[in-house]
ZALO-743768 format. One record per residue (C-alpha): residue number from 1; x, y, z. Coordinates in nm, 4 decimals, m for minus. Layout:
BEGIN
[atom NUM, [X, Y, Z]] ...
***
This chain:
BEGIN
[atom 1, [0.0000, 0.0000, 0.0000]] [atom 2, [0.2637, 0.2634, 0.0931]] [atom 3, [0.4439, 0.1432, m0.1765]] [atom 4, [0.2219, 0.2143, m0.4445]] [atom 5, [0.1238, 0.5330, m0.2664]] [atom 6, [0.4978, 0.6597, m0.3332]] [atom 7, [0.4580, 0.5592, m0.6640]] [atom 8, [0.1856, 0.7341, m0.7450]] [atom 9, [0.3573, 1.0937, m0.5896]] [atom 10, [0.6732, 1.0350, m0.7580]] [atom 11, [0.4897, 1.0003, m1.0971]] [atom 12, [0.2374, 1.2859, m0.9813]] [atom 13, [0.5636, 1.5037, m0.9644]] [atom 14, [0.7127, 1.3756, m1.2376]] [atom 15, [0.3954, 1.5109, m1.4726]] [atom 16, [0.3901, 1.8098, m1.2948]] [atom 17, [0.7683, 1.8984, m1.3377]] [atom 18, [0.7609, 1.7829, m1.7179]] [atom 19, [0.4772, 2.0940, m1.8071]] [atom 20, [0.6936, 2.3779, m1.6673]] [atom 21, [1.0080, 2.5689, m1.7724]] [atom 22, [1.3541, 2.5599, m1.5986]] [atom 23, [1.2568, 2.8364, m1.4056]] [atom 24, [0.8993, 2.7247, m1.3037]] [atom 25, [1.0784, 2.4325, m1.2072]] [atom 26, [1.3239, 2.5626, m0.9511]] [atom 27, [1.0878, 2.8048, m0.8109]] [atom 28, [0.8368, 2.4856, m0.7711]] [atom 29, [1.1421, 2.3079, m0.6015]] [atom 30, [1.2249, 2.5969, m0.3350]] [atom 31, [0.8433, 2.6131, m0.2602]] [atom 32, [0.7589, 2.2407, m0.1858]] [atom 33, [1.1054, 2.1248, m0.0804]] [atom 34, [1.3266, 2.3611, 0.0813]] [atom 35, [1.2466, 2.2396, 0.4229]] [atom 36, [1.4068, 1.8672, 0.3053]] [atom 37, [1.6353, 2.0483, 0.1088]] [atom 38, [1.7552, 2.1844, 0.4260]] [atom 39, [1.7230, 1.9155, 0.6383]] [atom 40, [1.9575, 1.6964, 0.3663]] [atom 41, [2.1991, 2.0129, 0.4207]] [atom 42, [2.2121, 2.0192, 0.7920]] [atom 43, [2.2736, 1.6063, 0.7736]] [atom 44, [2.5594, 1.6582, 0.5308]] [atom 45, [2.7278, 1.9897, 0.6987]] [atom 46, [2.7277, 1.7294, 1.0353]] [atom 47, [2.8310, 1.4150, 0.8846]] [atom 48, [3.1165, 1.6245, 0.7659]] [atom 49, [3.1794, 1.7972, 1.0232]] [atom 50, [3.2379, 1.4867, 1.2448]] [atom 51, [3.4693, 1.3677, 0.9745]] [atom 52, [3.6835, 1.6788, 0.9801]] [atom 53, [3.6903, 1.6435, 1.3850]] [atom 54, [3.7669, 1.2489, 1.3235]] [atom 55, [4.0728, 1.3296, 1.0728]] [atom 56, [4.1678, 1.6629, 1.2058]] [atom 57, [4.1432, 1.6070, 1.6187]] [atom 58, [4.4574, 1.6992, 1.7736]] [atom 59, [4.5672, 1.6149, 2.1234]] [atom 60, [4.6906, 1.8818, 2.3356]] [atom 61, [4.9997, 1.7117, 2.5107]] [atom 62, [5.1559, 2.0523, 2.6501]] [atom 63, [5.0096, 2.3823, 2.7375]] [atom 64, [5.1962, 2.6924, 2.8417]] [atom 65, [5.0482, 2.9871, 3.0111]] [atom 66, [5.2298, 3.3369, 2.9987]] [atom 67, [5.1008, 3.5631, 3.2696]] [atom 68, [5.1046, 3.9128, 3.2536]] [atom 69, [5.2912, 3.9747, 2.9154]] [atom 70, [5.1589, 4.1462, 2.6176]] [atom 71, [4.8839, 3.9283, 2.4879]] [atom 72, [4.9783, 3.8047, 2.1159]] [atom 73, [4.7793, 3.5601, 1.9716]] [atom 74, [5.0378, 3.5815, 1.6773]] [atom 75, [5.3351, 3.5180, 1.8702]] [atom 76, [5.1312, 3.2470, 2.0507]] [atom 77, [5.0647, 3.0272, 1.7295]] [atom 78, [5.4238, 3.0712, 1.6404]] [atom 79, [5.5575, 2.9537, 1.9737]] [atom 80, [5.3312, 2.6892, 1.9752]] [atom 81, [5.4241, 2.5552, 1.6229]] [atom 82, [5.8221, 2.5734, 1.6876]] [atom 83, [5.7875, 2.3873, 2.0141]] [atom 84, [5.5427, 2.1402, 1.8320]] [atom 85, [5.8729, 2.0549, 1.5883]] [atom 86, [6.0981, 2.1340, 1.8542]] [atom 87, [5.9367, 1.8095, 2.0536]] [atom 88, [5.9116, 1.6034, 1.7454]] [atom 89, [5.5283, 1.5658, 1.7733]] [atom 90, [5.3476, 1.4516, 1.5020]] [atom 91, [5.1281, 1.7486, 1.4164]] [atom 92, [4.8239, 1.6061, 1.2745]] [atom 93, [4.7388, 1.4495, 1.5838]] [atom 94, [4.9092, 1.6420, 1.8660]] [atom 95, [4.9147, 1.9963, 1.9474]] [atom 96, [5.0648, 2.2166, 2.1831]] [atom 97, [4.8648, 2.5610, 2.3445]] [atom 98, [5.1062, 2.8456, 2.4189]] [atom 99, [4.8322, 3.0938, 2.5707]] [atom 100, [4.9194, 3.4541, 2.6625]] [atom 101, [4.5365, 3.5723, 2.7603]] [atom 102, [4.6119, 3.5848, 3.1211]] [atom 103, [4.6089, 3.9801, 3.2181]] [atom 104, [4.5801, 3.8803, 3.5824]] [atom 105, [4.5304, 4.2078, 3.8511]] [atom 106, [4.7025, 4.0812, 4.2198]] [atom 107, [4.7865, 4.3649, 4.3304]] [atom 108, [4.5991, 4.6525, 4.5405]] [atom 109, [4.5684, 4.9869, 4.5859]] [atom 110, [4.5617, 5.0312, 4.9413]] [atom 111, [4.3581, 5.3576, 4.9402]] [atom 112, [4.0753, 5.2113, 4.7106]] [atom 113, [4.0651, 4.8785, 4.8417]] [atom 114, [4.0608, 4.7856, 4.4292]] [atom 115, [4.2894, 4.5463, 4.2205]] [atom 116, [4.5341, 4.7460, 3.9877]] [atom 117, [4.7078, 4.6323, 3.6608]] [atom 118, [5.0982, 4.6623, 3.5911]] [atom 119, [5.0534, 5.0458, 3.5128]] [atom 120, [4.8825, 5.1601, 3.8338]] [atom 121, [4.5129, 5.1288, 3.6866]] [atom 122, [4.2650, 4.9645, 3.8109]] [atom 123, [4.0698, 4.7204, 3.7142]] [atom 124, [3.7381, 4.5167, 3.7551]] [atom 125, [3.8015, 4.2081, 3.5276]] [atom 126, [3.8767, 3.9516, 3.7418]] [atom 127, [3.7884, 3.6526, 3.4302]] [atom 128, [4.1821, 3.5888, 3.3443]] [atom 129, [4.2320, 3.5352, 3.7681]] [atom 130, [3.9733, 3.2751, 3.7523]] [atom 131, [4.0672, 3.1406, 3.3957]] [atom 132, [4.4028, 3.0870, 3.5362]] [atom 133, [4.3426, 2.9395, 3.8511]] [atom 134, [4.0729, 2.6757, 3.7300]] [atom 135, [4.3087, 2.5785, 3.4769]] [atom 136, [4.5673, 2.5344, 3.7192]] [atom 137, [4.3525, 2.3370, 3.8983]] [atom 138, [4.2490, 2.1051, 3.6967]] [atom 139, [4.5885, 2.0424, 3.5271]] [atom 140, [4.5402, 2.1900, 3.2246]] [atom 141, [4.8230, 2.4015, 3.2610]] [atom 142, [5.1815, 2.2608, 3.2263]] [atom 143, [5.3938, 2.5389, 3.2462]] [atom 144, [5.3855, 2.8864, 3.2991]] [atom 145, [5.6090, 3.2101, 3.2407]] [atom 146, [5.5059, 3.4974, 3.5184]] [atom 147, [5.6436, 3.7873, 3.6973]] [atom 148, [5.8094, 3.7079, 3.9869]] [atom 149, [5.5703, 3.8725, 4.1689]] [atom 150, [5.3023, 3.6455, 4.0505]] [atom 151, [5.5145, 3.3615, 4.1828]] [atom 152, [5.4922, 3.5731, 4.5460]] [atom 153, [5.1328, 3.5570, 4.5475]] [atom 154, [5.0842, 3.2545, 4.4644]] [atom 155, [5.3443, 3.1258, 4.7410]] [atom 156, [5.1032, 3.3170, 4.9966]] [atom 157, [4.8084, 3.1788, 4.8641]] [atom 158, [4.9860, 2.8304, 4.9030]] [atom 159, [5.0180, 2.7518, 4.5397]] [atom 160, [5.3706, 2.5430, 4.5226]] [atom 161, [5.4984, 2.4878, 4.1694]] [atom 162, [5.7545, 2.1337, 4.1271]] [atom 163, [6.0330, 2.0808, 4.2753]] [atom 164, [6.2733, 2.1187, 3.9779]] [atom 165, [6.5267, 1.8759, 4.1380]] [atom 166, [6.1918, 1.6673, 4.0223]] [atom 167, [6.1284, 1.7373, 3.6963]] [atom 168, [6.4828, 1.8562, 3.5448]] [atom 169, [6.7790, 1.6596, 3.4212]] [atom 170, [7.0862, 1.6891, 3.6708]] [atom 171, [7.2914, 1.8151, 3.3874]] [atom 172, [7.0394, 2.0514, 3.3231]] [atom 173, [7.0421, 2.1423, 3.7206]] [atom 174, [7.3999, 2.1926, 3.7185]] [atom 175, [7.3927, 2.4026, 3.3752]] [atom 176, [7.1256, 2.6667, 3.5164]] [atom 177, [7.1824, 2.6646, 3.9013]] [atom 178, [7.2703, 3.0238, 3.8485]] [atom 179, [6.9446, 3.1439, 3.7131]] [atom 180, [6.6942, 2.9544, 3.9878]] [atom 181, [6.4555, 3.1169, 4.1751]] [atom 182, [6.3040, 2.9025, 4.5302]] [atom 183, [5.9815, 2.8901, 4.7272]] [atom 184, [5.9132, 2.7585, 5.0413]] [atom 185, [5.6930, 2.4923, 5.0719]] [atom 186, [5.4468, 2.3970, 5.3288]] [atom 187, [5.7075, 2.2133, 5.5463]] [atom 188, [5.9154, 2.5011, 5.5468]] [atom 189, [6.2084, 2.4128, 5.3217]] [atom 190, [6.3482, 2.6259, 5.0431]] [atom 191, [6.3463, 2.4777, 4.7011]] [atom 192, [6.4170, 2.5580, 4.3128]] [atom 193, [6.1020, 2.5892, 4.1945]] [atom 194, [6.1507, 2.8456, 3.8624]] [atom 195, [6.4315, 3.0136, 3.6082]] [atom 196, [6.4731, 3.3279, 3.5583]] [atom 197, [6.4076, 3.4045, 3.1896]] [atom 198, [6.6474, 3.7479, 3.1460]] [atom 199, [6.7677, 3.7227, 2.7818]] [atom 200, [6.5096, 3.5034, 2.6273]] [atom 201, [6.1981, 3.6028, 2.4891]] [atom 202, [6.0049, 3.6217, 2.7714]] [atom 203, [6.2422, 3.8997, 2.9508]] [atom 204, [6.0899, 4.2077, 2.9728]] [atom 205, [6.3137, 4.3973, 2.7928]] [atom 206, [6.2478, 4.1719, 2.5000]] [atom 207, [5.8680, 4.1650, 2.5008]] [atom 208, [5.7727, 4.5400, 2.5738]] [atom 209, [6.1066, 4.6576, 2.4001]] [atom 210, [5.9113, 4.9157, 2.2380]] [atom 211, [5.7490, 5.0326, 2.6065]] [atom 212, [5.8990, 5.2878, 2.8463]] [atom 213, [6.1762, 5.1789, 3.0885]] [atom 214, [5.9235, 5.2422, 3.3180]] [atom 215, [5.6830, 4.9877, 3.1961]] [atom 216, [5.9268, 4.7532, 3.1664]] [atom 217, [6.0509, 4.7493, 3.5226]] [atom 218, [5.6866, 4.7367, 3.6659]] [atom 219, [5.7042, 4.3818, 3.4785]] [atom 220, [5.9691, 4.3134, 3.6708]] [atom 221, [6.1316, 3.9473, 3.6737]] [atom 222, [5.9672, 3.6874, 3.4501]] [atom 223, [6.0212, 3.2752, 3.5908]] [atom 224, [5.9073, 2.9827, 3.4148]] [atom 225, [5.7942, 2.7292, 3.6366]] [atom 226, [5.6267, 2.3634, 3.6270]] [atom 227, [5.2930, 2.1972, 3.7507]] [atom 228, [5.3301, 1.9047, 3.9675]] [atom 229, [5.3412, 1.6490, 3.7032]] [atom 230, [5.5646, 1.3787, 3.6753]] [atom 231, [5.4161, 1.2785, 3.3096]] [atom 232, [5.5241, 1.6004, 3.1899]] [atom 233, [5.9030, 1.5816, 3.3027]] [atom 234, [6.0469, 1.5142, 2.9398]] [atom 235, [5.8424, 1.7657, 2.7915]] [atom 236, [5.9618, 2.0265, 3.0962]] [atom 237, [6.3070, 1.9381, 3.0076]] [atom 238, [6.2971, 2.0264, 2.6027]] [atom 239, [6.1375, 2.3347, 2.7257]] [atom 240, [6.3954, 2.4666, 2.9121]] [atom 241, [6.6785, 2.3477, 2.6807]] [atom 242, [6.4325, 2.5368, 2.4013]] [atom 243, [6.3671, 2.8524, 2.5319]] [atom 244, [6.7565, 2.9093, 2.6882]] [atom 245, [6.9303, 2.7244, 2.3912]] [atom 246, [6.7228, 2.7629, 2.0729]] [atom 247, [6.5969, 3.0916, 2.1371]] [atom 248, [6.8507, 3.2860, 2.2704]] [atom 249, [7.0867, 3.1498, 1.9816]] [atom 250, [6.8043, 3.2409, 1.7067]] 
***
């Protein structure tokens, strides 16, 4: 019965479509069908979608966080692409995320009782503060570059990065002893937990070269330090051996 009932449409349709012109005839289409046509659309932009997603999906095996540095989404990409060669990751399906949107306000003015940026004014978006904290958080942050002062805070909020006697080479301890910064952790004992980045792209006077001296010592110090993450302790190590071999010779 249903069958037969298709039949009959399709050759209904058929007669119908035979008696106009090319024009009737897609004008007769949009009217009747667009809503299928649509539908058939939707279905294919999907079905490809999920097989761009499929093919395309890239892992992210390493993120980076730079605090507090002139956002650049185009130095970011870059970054992110040398290190990705750099680590000898095979870039169809792995990725790293070098991410400089974290304009995070810790400090206060006294006499306002109100968080102030780098330059002295203040501010009310606290969305980079929480971005960078829930990241931390939940791991999704392997290593960051911040001011030293950053690195203060977050020692008094009780934030302790790794141990780099944990997470470094002890050739690569030995090479950079000289450029360590320490925290205390909650037992009380000093320990290396960042490296000073003067002279690599993430120093100040590289980054806001074409600011004021002012502005560039209200930056102050920049560190890179680790998560506590023991998977990530190869990766840590070609990051440092990057950023104050590769980069500094470049």
């Amino acid at each position: 019965m249903l069958r037969e009932a298709l039949k009959k449409s399709y050759q209904t349709e058929k007669e119908k479509l035979k008696k106009m012109n090319r024009s009737e005839k897609v004008s007769y289409i949009w009217m009747y069908y667009k809503v299928p046509i649509f539908v058939i659309l939707i279905v294919i932009a999907g079905t490809t979608g999920i097989l761009w997603n499929i093919l395309h999906n890239q892992e992210t095996v390493y993120s980076v966080a730079i605090v507090n540095e002139t956002m650049n989404m185009e130095r970011d990409t870059e970054l992110s692409e040398q290190l990705e060669q750099y680590f000898g990751l095979d870039q169809k399906k792995e990725k790293i995320v070098v991410d400089s949107n974290y304009n995070i306000s810790y400090q206060f003015d006294d006499t306002t009782n109100q968080a102030v940026r780098l330059d002295g004014k203040q501010s009310s978006d606290y969305s980079t503060y929480e971005k960078f904290f829930l990241n931390l958080a939940y791991d999704e942050i392997d290593a960051t570059v911040m001011p030293e002062g950053f690195l203060q805070y977050c020692n008094e909020l009780e934030i302790c990065f790794e141990d780099l006697r944990n997470t470094l080479s002890e050739e690569t301890l030995q090479r950079y002893q000289e450029r360590f910064c320490y925290q205390t952790n909650e037992n009380g004992e000093r320990y290396p937990c960042g490296i000073y980045m003067d002279g690599t792209v993430f120093d100040a006077a590289w980054f806001a070269k074409d600011q004021s001296k002012e502005v560039i010592e209200s930056y102050g110090k920049q560190v890179l330090v680790f998560t506590e993450n023991m998977d990530t302790s190869q990766k840590n190590e070609l990051l440092v051996q990057y950023v104050l071999e590769a980069l500094m010779a470049a």
